[in-house]
N, C-alpha and C positions, 0 to 999 in steps of 0.2 A: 197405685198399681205398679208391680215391676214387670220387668223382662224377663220373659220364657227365656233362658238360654239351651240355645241350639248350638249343635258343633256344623262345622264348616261343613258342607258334604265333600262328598273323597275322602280318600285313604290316607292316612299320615307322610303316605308316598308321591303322592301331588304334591307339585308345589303350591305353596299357601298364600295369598295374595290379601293383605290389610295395610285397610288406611285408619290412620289414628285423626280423626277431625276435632282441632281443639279451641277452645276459646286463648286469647291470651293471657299471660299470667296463670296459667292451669296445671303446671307441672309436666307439661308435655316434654320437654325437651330431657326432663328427669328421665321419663317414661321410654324416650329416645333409646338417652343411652342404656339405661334397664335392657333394653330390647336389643341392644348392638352386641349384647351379649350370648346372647340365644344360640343355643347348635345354626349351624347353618342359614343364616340369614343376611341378607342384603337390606342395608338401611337408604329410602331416600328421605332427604329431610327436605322441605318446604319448598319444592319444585313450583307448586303454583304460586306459591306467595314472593316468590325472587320473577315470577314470569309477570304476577299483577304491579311490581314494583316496576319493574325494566319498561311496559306499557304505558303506567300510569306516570312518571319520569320521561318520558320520550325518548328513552337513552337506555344502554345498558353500563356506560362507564359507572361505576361506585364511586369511584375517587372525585369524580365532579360531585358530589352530592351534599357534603360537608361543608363547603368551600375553603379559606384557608387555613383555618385554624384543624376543621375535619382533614385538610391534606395529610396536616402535621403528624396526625396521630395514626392513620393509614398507612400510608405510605411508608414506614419502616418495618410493620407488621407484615405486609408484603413481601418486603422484601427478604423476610429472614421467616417466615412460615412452611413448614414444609405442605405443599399440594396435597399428598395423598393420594385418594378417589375423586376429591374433588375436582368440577368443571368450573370452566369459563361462564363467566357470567351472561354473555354475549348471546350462546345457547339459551336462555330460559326464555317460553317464551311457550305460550299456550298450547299451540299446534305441535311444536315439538316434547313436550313434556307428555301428551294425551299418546303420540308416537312411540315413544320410549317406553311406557306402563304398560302398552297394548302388547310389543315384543318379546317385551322381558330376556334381552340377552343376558341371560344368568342362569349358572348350572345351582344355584342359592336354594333349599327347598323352601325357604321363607321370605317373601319380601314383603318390607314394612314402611309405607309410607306414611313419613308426620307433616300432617299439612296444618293450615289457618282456615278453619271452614269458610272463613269473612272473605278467601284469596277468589275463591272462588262463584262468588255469588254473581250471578248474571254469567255465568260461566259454564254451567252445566253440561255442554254440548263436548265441553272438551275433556272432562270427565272419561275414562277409559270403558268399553263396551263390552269389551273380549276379556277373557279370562274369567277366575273363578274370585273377584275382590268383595270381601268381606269390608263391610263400614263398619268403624265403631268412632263413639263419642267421647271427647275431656269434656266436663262443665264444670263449671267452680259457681259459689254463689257470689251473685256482683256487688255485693260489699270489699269483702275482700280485693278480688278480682280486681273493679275499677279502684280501689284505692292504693294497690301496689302499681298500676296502669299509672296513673299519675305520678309518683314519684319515680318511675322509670323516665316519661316524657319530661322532668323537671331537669333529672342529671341529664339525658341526651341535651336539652336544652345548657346546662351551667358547663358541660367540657365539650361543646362544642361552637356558642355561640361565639361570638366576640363584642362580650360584653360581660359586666359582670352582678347583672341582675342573678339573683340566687331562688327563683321561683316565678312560675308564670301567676299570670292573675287568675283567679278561677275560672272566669266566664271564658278561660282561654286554652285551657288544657285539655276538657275532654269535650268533643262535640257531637254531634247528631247521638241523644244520650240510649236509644233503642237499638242503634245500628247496627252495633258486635251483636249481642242476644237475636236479634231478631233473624240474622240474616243465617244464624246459625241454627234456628231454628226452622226459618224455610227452606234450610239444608236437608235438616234431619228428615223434613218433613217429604220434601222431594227424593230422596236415595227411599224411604218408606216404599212409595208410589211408584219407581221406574225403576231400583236399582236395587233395592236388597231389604227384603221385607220384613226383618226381624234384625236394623242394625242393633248394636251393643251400647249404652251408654254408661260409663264409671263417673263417677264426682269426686274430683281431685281430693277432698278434704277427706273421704272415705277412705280414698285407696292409701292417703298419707299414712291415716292413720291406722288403717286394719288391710297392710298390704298380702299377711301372710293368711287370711280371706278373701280378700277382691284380686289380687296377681291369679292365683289358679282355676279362680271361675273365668275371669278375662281369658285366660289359654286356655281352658276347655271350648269358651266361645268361639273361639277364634281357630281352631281344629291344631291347635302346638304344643306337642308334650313339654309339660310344667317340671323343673327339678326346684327344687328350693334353694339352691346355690342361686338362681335368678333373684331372690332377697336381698342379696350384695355383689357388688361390681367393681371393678377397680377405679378410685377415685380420678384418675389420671384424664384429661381433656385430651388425649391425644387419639380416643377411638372416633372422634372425628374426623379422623384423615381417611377414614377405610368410608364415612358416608359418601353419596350422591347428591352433591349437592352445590350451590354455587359457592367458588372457593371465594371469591373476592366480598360476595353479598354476607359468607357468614363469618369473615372475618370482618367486614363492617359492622356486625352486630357485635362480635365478641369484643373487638374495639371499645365500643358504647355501654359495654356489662349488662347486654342485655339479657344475656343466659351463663353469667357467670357463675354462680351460685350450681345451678343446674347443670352444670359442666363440671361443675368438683365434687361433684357429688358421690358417695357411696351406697347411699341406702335411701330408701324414704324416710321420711324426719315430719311429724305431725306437725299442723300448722297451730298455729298460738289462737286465741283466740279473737273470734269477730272482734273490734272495736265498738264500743256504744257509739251507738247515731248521733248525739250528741257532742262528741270528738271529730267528726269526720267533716270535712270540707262541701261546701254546698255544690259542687257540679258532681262528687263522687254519691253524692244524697240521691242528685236528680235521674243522672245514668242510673245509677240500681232500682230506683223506685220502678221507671220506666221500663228495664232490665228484667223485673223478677218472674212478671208472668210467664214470660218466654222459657229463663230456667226451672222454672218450679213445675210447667208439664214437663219436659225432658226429665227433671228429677223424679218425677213420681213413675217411669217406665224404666231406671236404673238398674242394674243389677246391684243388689245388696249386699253388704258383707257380711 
């Protein structure tokens, strides 16, 4: 079964208010910057997910998080990165972020929040109430998904440990193997019920691959006139400066490569194919096995290409 798409209600003359809720590893931050492009739009990027770090840390310093070796590699980035839009990481921080989206001090007709649906779980309350915010969905299948998950947690572990083991052990990389899927699903399933009852959901492997299909129905969804110039962007990482976002927490990620790729980006680029199950590492088996119930109903309510 797919999704009815609906347009936003209001007039093209409202401003337009979407969250992008996405799994990791989903192309979301592609999708970002895709979007930082758009007439008139204001980007926040991962407002809750820099507020569930700064909590779950007991801290909001970054630079403590790494320890020495993470200083090393910080702390010049810092120093020579230009701000931008970017805040203080000090700011993030649940109560205040739900403040900020409720507002909206921006003359922007579009504002586009990319969050981590997982930031948010046990979190709902602080989800914004006011305004006209349209939900839509990233899912990726958790094959893929958990097996680039992993070799991202392996380099964060090889250029920043101090050591020089070159891979964690299996049983030690991906944990609680439902977690991500599920919590992203009593997302979708909760915004359903209380908050927006017809959200959007794309699947990254679709939109890779048939984006001059799935980009124009996503903006018809989401009430933003589509140009097909939105197809390509300029490859430059530097329209990061104009987002909302924590400057210290995303220059800890860019640091780490963790959206390196997705930051140099121009266009969508189809993804290569699944791996046979047979090639793949037994904790990336066990997370998607437990994983797929989860994605495969949200998949089957997708907007198609």
């Amino acid at each position: 079964m797919t999704t009815k798409v609906d347009k936003h209600e209001g007039s093209v003359d409202d401003q337009v208010c979407v969250f992008l809720w996405a799994l990791p590893r989903s192309l979301s931050t592609a999708v970002t910057k895709c979007m930082s492009f758009v007439d008139g739009v204001q980007v926040w990027y991962e407002p809750y997910l820099f507020s569930r770090q700064n909590e779950d840390m007991g801290n909001t310093d970054v630079t403590t998080r790494w320890g020495e070796q993470g200083l090393h590699l910080i702390l010049p980035a810092l120093a020579k990165e230009p701000r931008g839009k970017r805040l203080d990481n000090e700011l993030f921080s649940f109560p205040w972020v739900k403040s900020q989206l409720e507002k909206q001090d921006t003359d922007e007709k579009i504002v586009f929040v990319k969050d981590m649906a997982n930031a948010v779980h046990g979190k709902y309350e602080f989800l914004p109430t006011t305004g006209k915010f349209r939900h839509t969905f990233l899912i990726r299948d958790p094959i893929p998904m958990y097996n680039s998950l992993r070799k991202l947690l392996n380099k964060l572990r090889v250029d920043t440990a101090a050591h020089t083991s070159t891979e964690m052990p299996e049983s030690d990389v991906l944990q609680q193997p439902d977690h991500t899927y599920k919590n992203t699903h009593d997302m979708w399933k909760y915004v359903k019920e209380h908050l927006d009852p017809n959200p959007i959901i794309i699947d990254s492997a679709e939109l890779a691959a048939h984006p001059d299909k799935l980009l124009p129905k996503y903006f018809d969804a989401i009430g933003v006139p589509y140009k097909e110039e939105y197809l390509q962007w300029d490859s430059s990482p530097d329209v990061a400066n104009q987002w909302k976002t924590s400057f210290q927490g995303f220059l800890f990620a860019s640091v780490g490569g963790v959206h390196e790729k997705a930051m140099g980006s121009a266009c969508f680029v189809p993804e290569g194919p699944i791996p046979p199950r047979n090639d793949l590492p037994a904790d990336v088996i066990k997370c998607a096995d437990a994983a797929r119930p989860y994605y495969e109903e949200m998949f089957e309510h997708r907007i198609e290409p």
